[in-house]
PDB file of N, CA, C and O in Angstrom:
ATOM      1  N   UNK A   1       9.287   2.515  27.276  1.00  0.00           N
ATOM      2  CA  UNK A   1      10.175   3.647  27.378  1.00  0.00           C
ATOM      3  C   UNK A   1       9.427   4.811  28.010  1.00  0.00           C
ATOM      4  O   UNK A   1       8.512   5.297  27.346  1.00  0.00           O
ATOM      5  N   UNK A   2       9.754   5.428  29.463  1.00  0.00           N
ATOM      6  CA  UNK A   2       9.366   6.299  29.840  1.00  0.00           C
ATOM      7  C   UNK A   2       7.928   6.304  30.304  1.00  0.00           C
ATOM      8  O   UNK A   2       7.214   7.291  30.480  1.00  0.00           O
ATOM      9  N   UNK A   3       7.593   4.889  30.490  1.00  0.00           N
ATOM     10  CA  UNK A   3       6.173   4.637  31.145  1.00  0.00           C
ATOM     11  C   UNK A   3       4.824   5.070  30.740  1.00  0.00           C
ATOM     12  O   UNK A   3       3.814   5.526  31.276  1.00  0.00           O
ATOM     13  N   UNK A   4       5.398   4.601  29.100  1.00  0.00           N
ATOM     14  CA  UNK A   4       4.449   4.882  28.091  1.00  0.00           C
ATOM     15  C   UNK A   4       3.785   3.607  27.441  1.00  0.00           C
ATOM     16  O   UNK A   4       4.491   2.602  27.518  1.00  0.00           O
ATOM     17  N   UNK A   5       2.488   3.440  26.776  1.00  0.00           N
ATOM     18  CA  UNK A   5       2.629   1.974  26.142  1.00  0.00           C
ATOM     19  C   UNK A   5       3.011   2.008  25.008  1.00  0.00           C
ATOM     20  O   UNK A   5       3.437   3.005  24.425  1.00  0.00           O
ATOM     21  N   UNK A   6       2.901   0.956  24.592  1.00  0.00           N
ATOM     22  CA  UNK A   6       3.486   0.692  22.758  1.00  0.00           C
ATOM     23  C   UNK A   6       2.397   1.490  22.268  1.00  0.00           C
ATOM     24  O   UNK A   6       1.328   1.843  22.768  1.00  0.00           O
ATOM     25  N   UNK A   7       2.948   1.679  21.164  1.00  0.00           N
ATOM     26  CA  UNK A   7       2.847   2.454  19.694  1.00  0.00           C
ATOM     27  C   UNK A   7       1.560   1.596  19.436  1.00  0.00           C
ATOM     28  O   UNK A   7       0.483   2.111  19.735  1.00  0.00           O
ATOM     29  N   UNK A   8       1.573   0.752  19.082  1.00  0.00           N
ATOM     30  CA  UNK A   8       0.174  -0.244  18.891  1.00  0.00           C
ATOM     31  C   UNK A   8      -0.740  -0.300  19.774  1.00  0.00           C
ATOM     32  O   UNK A   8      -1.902  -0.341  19.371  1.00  0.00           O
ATOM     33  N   UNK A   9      -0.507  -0.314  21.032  1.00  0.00           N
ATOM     34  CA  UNK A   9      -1.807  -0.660  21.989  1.00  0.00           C
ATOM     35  C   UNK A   9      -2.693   1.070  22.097  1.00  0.00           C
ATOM     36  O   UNK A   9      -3.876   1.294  22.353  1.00  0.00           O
ATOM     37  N   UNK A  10      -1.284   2.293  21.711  1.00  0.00           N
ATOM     38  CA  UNK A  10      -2.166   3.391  21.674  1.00  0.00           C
ATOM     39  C   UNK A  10      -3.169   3.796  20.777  1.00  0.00           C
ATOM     40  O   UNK A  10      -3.990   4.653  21.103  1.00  0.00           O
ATOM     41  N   UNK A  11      -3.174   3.196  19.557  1.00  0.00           N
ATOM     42  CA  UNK A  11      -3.316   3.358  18.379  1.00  0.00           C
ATOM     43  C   UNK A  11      -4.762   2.233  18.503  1.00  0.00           C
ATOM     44  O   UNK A  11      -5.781   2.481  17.857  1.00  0.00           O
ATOM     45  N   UNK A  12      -4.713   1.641  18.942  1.00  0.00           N
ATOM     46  CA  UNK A  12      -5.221   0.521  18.861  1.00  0.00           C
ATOM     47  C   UNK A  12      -6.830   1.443  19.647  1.00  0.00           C
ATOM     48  O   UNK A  12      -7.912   1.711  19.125  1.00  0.00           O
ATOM     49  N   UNK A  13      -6.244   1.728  21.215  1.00  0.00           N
ATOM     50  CA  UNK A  13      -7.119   2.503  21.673  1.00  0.00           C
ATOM     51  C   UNK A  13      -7.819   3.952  21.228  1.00  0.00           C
ATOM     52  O   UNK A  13      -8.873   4.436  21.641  1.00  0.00           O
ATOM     53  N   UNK A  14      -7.173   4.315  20.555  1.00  0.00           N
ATOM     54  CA  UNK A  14      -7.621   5.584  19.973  1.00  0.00           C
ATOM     55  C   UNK A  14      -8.586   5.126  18.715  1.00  0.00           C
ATOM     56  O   UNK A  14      -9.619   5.748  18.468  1.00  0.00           O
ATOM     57  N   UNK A  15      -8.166   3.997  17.951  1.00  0.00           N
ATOM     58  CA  UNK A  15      -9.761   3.565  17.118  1.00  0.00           C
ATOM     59  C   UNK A  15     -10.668   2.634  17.628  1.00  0.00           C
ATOM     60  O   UNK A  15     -11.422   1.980  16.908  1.00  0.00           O
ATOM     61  N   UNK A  16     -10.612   2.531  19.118  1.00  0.00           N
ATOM     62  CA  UNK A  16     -11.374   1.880  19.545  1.00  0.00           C
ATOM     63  C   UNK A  16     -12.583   3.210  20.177  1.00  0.00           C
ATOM     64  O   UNK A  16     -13.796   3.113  19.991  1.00  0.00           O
ATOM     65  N   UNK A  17     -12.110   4.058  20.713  1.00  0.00           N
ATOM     66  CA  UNK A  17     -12.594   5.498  21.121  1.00  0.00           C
ATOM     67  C   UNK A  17     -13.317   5.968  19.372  1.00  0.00           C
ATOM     68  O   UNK A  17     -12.906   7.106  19.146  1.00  0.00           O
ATOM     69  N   UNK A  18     -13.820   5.684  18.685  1.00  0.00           N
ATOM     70  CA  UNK A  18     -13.960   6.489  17.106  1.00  0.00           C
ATOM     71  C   UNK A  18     -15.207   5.957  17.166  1.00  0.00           C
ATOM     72  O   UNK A  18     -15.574   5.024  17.881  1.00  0.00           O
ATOM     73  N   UNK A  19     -15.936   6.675  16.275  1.00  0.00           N
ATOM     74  CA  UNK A  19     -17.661   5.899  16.692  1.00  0.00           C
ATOM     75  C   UNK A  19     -17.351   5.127  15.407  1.00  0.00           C
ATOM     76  O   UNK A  19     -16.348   5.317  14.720  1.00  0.00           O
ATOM     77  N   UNK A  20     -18.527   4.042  15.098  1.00  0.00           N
ATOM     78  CA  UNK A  20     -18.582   3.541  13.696  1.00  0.00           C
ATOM     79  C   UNK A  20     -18.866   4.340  12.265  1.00  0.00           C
ATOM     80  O   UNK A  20     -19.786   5.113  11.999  1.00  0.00           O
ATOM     81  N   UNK A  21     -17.578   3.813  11.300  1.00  0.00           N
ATOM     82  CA  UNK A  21     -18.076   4.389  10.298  1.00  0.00           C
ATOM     83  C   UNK A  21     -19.420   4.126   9.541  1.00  0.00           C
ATOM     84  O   UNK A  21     -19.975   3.029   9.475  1.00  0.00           O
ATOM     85  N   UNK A  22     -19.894   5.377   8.937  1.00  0.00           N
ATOM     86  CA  UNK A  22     -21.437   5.444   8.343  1.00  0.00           C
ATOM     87  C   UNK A  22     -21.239   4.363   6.935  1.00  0.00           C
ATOM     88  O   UNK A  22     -20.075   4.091   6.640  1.00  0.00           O
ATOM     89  N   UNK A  23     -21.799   4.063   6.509  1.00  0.00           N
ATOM     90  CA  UNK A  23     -21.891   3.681   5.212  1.00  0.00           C
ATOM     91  C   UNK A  23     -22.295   4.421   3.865  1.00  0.00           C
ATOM     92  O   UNK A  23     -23.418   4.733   3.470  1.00  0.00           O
ATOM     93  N   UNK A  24     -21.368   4.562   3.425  1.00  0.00           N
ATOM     94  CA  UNK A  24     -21.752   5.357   1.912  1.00  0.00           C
ATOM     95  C   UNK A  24     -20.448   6.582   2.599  1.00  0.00           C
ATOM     96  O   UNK A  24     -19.299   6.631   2.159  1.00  0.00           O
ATOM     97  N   UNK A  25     -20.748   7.082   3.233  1.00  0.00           N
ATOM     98  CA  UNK A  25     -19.933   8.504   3.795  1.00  0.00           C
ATOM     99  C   UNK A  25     -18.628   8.412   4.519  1.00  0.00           C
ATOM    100  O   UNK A  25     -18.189   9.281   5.272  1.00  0.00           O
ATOM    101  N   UNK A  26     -18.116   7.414   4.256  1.00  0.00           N
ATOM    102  CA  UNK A  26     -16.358   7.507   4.316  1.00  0.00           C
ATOM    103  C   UNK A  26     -15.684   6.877   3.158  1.00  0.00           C
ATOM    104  O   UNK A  26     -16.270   5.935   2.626  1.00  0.00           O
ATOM    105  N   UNK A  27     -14.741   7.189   2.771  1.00  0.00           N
ATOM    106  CA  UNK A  27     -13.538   7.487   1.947  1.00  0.00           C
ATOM    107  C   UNK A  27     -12.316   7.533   3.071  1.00  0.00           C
ATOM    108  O   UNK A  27     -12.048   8.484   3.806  1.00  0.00           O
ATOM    109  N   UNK A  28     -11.621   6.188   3.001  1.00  0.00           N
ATOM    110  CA  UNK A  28     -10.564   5.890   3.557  1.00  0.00           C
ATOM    111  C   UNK A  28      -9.423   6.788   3.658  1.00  0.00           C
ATOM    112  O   UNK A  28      -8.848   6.829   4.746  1.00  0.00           O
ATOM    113  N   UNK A  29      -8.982   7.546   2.658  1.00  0.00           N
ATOM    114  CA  UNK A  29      -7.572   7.955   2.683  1.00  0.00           C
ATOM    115  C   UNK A  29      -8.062   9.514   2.322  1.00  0.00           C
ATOM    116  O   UNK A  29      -8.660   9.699   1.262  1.00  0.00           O
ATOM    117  N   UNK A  30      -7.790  10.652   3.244  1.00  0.00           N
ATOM    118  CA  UNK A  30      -8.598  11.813   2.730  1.00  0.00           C
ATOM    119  C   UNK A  30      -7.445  12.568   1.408  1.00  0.00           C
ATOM    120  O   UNK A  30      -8.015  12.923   0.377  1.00  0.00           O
ATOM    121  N   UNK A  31      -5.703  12.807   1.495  1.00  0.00           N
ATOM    122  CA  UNK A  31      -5.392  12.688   0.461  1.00  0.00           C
ATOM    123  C   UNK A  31      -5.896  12.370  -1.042  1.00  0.00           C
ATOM    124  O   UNK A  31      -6.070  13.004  -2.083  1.00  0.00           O
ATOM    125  N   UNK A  32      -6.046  10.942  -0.551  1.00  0.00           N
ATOM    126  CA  UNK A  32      -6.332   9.809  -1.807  1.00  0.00           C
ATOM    127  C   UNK A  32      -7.528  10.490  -2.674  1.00  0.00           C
ATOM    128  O   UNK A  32      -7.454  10.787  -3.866  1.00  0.00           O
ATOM    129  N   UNK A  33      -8.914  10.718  -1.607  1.00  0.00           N
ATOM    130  CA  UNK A  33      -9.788  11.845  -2.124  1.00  0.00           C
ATOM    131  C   UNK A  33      -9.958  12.783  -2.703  1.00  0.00           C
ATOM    132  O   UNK A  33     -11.052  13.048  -3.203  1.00  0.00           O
ATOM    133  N   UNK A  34      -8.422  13.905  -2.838  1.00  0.00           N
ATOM    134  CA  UNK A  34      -8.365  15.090  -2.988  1.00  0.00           C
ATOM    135  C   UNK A  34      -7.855  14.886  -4.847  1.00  0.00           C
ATOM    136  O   UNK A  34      -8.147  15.420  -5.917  1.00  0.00           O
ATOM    137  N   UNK A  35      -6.956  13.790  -4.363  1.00  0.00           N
ATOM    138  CA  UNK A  35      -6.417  13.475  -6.012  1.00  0.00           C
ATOM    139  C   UNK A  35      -7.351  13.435  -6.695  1.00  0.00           C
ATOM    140  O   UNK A  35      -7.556  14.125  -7.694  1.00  0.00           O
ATOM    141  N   UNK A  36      -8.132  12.494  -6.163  1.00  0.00           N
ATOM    142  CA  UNK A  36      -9.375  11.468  -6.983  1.00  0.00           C
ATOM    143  C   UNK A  36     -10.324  12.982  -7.300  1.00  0.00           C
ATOM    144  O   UNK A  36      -9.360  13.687  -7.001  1.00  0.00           O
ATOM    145  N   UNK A  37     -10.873  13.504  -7.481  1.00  0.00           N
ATOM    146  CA  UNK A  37     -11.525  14.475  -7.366  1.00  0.00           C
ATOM    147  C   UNK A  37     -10.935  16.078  -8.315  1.00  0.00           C
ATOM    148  O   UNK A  37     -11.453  17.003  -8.940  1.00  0.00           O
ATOM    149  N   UNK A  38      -9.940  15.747  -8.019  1.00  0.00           N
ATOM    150  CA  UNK A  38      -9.080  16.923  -8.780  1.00  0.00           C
ATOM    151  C   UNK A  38      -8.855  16.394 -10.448  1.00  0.00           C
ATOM    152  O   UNK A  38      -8.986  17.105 -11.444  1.00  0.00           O
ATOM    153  N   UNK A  39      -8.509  15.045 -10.412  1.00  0.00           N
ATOM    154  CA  UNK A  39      -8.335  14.027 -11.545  1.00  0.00           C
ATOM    155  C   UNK A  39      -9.580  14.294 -12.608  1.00  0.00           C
ATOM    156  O   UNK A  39      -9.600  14.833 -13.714  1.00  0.00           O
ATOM    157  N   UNK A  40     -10.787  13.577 -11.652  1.00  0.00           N
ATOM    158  CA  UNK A  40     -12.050  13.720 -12.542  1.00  0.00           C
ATOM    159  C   UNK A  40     -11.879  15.287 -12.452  1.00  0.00           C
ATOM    160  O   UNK A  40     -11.027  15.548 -13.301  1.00  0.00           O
ATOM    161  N   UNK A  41     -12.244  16.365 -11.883  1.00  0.00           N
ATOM    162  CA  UNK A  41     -12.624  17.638 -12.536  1.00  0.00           C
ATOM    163  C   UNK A  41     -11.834  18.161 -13.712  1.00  0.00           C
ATOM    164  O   UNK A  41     -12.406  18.808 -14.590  1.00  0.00           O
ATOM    165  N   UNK A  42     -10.320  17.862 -13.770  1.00  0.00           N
ATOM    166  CA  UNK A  42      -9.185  18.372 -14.746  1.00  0.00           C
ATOM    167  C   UNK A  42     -10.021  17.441 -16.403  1.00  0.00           C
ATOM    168  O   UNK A  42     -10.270  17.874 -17.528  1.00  0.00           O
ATOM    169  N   UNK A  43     -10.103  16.868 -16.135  1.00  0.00           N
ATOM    170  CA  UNK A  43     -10.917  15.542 -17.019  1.00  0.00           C
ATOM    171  C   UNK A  43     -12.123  16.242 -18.046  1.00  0.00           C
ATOM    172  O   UNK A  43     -12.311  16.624 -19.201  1.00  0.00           O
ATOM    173  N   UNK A  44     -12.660  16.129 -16.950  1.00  0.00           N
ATOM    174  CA  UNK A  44     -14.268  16.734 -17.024  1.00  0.00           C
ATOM    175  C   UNK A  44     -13.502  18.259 -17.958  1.00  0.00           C
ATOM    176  O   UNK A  44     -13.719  18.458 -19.153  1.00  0.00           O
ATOM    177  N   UNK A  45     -12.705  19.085 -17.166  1.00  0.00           N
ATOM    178  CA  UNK A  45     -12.435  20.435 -17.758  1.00  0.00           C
ATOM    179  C   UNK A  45     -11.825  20.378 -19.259  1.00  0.00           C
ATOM    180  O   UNK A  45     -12.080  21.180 -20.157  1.00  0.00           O
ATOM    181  N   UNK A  46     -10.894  19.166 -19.342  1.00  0.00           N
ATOM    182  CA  UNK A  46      -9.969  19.281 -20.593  1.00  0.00           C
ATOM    183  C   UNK A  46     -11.165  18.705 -21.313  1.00  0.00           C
ATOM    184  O   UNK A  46     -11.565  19.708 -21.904  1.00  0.00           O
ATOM    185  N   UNK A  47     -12.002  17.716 -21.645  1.00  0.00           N
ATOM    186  CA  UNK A  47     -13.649  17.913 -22.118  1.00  0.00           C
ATOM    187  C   UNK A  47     -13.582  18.695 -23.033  1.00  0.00           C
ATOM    188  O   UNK A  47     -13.160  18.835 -24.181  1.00  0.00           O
ATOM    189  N   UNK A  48     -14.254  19.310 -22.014  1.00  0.00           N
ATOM    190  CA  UNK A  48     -14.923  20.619 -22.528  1.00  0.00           C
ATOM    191  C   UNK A  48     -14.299  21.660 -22.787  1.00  0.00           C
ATOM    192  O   UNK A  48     -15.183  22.510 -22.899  1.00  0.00           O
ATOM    193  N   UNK A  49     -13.037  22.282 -23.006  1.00  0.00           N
ATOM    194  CA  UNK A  49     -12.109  22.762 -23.612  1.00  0.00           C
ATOM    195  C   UNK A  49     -11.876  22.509 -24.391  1.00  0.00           C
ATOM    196  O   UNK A  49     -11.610  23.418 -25.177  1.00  0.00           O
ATOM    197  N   UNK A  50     -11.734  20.728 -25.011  1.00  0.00           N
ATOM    198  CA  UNK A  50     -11.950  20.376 -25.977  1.00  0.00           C
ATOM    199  C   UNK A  50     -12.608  20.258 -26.746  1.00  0.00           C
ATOM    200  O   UNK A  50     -12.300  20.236 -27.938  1.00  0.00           O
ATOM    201  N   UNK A  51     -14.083  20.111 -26.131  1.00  0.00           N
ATOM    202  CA  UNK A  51     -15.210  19.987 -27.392  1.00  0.00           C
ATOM    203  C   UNK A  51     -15.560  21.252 -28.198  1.00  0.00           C
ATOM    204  O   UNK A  51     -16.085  21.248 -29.311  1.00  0.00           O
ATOM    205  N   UNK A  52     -15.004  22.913 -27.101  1.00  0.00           N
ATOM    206  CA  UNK A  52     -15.175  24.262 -27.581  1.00  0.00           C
ATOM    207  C   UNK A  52     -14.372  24.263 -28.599  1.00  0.00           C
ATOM    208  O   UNK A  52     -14.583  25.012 -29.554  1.00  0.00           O
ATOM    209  N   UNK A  53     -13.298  23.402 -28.554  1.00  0.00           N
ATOM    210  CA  UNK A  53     -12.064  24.214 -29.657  1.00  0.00           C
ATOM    211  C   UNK A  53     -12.579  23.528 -31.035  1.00  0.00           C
ATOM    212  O   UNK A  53     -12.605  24.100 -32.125  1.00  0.00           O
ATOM    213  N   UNK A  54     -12.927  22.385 -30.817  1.00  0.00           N
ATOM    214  CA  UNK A  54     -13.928  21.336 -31.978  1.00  0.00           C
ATOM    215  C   UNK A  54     -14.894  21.808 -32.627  1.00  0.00           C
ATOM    216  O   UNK A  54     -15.092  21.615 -33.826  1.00  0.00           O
ATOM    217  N   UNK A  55     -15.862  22.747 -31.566  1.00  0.00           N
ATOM    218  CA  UNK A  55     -17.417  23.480 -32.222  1.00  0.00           C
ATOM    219  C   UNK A  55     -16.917  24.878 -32.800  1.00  0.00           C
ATOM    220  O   UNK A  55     -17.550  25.656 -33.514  1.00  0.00           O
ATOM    221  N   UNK A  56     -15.616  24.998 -32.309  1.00  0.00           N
ATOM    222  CA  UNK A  56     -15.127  26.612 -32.812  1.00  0.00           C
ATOM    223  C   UNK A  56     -14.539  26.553 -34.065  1.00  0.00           C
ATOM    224  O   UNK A  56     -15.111  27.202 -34.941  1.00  0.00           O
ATOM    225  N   UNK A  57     -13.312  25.800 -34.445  1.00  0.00           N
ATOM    226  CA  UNK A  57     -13.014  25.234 -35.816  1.00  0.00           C
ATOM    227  C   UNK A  57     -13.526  24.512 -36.773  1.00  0.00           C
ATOM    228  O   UNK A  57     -12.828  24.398 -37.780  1.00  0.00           O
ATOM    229  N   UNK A  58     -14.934  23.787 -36.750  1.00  0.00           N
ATOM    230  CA  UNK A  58     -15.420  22.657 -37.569  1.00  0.00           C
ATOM    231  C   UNK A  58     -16.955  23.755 -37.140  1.00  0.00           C
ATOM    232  O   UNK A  58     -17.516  23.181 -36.208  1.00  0.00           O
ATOM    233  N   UNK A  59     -17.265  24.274 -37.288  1.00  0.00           N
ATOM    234  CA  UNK A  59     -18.771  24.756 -37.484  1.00  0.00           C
ATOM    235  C   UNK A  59     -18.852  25.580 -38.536  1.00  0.00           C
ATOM    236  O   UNK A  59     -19.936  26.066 -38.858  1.00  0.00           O
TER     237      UNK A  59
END
């Protein structure tokens, strides 16, 4: 259509143009990352919010 190529062969070429990924230093889905990361810190935070309210009432 319009003397364009397919959807695939562009796509195809554009990760062929990408240098190789490093090892250790990519994370597939950068979204997916943001969750993952927000998840553990909320985690990590409710913790320790929790363990204050524990050392504050029981000491």
């Amino acid at each position: 259509m319009f003397h364009r190529k397919p959807l695939e062969e562009r796509i195809a070429e554009r990760q062929a143009k990408l240098r190789p990924l490093e090892e250790g230093k990519h994370f597939e889905h950068g979204p997916a990352k943001f969750i993952f990361v927000t998840l553990i810190a909320a985690v990590v935070l409710m913790h320790v919010v929790g363990l204050a309210v524990v050392m504050h009432f029981y000491s």
